[in-house]
C-alpha positions in Angstrom: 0.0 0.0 0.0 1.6 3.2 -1.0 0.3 5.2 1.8 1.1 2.8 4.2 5.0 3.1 2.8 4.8 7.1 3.2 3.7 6.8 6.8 6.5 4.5 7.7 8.8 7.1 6.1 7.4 9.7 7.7 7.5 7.7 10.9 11.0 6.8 10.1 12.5 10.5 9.8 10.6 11.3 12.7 12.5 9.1 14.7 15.6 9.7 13.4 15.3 13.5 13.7 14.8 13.0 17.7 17.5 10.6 17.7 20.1 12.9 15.8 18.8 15.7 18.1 19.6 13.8 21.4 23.3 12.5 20.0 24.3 16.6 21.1 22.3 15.9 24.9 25.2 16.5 27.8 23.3 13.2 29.7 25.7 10.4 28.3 22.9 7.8 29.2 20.6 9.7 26.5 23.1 10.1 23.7 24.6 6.3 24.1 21.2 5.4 23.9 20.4 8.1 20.9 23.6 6.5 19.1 22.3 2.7 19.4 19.0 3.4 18.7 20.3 5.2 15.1 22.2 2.3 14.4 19.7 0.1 14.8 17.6 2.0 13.1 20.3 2.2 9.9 20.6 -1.4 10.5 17.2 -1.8 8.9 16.7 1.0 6.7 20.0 1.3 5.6 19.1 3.0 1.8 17.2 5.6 4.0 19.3 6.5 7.1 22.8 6.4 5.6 22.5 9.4 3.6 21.4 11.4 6.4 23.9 10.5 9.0 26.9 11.1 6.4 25.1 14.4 5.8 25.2 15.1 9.1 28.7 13.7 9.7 29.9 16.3 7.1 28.2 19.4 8.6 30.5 22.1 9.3 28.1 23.8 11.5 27.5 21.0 14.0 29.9 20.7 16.8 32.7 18.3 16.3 31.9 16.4 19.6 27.9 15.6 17.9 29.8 14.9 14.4 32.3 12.3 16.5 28.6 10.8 17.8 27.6 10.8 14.8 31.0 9.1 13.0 30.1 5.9 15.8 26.6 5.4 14.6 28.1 5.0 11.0 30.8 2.9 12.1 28.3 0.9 14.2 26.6 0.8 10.8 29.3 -0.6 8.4 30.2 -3.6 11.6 26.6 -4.4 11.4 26.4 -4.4 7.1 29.1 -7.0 6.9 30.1 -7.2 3.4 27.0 -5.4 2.3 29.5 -2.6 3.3 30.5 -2.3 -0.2 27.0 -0.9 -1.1 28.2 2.2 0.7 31.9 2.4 0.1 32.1 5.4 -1.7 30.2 7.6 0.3 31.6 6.3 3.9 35.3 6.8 2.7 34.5 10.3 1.3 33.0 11.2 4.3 36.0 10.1 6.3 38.5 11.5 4.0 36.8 15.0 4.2 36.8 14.6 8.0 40.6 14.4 8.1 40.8 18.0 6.5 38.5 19.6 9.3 39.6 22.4 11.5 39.0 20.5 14.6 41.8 18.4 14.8 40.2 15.9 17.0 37.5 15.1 14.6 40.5 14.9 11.9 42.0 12.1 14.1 38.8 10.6 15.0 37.8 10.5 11.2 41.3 8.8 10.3 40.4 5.7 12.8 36.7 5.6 11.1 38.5 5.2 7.9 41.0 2.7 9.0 38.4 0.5 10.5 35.9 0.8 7.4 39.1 0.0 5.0 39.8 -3.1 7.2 36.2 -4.2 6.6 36.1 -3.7 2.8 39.0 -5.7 2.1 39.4 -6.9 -1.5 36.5 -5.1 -1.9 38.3 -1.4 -1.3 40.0 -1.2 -4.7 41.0 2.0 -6.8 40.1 4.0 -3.4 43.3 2.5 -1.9 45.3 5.2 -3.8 43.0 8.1 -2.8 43.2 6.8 0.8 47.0 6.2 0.9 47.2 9.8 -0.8 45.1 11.4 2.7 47.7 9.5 4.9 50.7 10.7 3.3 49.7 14.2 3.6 48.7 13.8 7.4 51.3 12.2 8.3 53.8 14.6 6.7 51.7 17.7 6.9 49.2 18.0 10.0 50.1 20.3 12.0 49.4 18.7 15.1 50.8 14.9 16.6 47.6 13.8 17.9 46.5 14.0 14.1 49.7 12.8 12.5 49.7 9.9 14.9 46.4 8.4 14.2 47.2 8.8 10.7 50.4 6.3 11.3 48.0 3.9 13.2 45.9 3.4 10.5 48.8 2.0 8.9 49.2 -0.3 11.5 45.6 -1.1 11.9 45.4 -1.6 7.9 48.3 -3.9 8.4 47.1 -6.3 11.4 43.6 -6.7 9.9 44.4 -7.4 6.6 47.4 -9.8 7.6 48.4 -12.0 4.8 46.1 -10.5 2.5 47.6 -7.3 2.8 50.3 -7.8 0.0 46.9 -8.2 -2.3 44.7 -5.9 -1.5 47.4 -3.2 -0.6 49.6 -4.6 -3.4 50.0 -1.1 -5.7 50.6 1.1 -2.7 53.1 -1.1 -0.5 56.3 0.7 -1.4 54.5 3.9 -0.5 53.6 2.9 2.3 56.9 1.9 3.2 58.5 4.9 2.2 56.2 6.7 4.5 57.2 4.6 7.4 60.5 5.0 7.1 60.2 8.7 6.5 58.7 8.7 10.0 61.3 6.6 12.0 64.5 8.6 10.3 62.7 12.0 9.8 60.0 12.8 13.1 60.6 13.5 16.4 57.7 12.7 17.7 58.4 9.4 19.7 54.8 8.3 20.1 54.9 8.7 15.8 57.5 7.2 15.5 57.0 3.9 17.8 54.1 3.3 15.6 56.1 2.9 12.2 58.1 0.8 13.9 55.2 -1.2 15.0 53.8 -0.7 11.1 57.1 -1.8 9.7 57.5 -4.8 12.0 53.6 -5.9 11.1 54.8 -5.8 7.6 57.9 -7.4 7.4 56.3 -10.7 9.5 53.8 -10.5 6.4 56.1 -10.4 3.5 58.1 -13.2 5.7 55.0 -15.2 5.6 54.3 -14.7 1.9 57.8 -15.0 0.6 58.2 -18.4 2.8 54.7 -19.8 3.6 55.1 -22.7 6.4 55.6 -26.1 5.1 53.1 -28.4 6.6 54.9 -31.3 7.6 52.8 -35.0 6.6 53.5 -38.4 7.5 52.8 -40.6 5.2 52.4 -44.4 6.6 52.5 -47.0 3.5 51.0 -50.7 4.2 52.8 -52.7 2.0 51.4 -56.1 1.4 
């Protein structure tokens, strides 16, 4: 009944409205409960809710700490899609990658994890964007103007590195030297320890993975023969 489906939408931005509206409440019982309840809400209306939340994740008028909010419903989001997360690649890693050139620099850190995380999920499935995304931590890490930022944007490295484990050399296979150039720009170049201590941890992930692929472990068989 096509009445019936414009009530339920009308029902649905309804709720979402009060539930957006409450993720800026100062009573963290209400806005934990405002961020599951969107989530859940995305969870089943997913072609619906999505736009609106990265909308309202890329509003330069809200306040970073009700954009961060809003960042954990989406990521709460893309855990709950699964691989359905491809649907929505594009428009979660733009989002992210804006975030990363806000003015708030904790919202720029904040945005780098979202993207690590959501990369980690997409897998094989992240493609041509690993060049745009490798790009946006190259010029963090070189460029930001403040550690916290330049940090997270090394950690993402890491994080890329640990989750994708062995299948890192495919799916990160055109952008690996860059990567490792960026590393070990870090380690000979920053002063920042805290930096620094992660590209080590990055490049140590890495070479236990090219280790692995280069040698794979022999499984070792015994072979018992009956003769007659």
């Amino acid at each position: 009944d096509p009445n019936e489906n414009i009530q339920i939408l009308r029902l649905q931005e309804k709720v979402l409205k009060i539930l957006l509206e409450n993720l800026e409440h100062e009573d963290s019982f209400v806005y934990l409960s405002a961020i599951q309840g969107a989530a859940l809400l995305s969870d089943l209306y997913p072609q619906q809710i999505l736009p609106v939340l990265l909308e309202q994740y890329g509003n330069v008028e809200k306040c970073p700490e009700s954009r961060m909010k809003t960042g954990e419903v989406l990521m709460r989001v893309s855990r709950a899609l699964g691989d359905m997360v491809f649907h929505y690649r594009d428009p979660l890693i733009h989002a992210f990658l804006r975030g990363t050139r806000d003015h708030d620099s904790t919202l720029r850190a904040s945005s780098l994890a979202n993207l690590g995380e959501v990369c980690q999920r997409l897998q094989f499935t992240l493609g041509s964007m690993v060049h745009e995304v490798v790009s946006c931590l190259t010029a963090v890490v070189k460029m930001d103007c403040e550690a916290e930022v330049r940090r997270a944007g090394v950690h993402v490295v890491v994080l890329l590195f640990r989750g994708l484990s062995e299948k890192t050399t495919e799916v990160l296979r055109d952008v690996l030297k860059d990567l490792y150039r960026l590393l070990k720009y870090v380690v000979q170049c920053q002063q920042d320890e805290t930096a620094v201590l992660h590209a080590q941890l990055a490049l140590q992930e890495l070479d236990e993975i090219i280790r692995r692929f280069l040698f794979p472990e022999q499984k070792l068989e015994k072979k018992i023969i009956v003769l007659p």
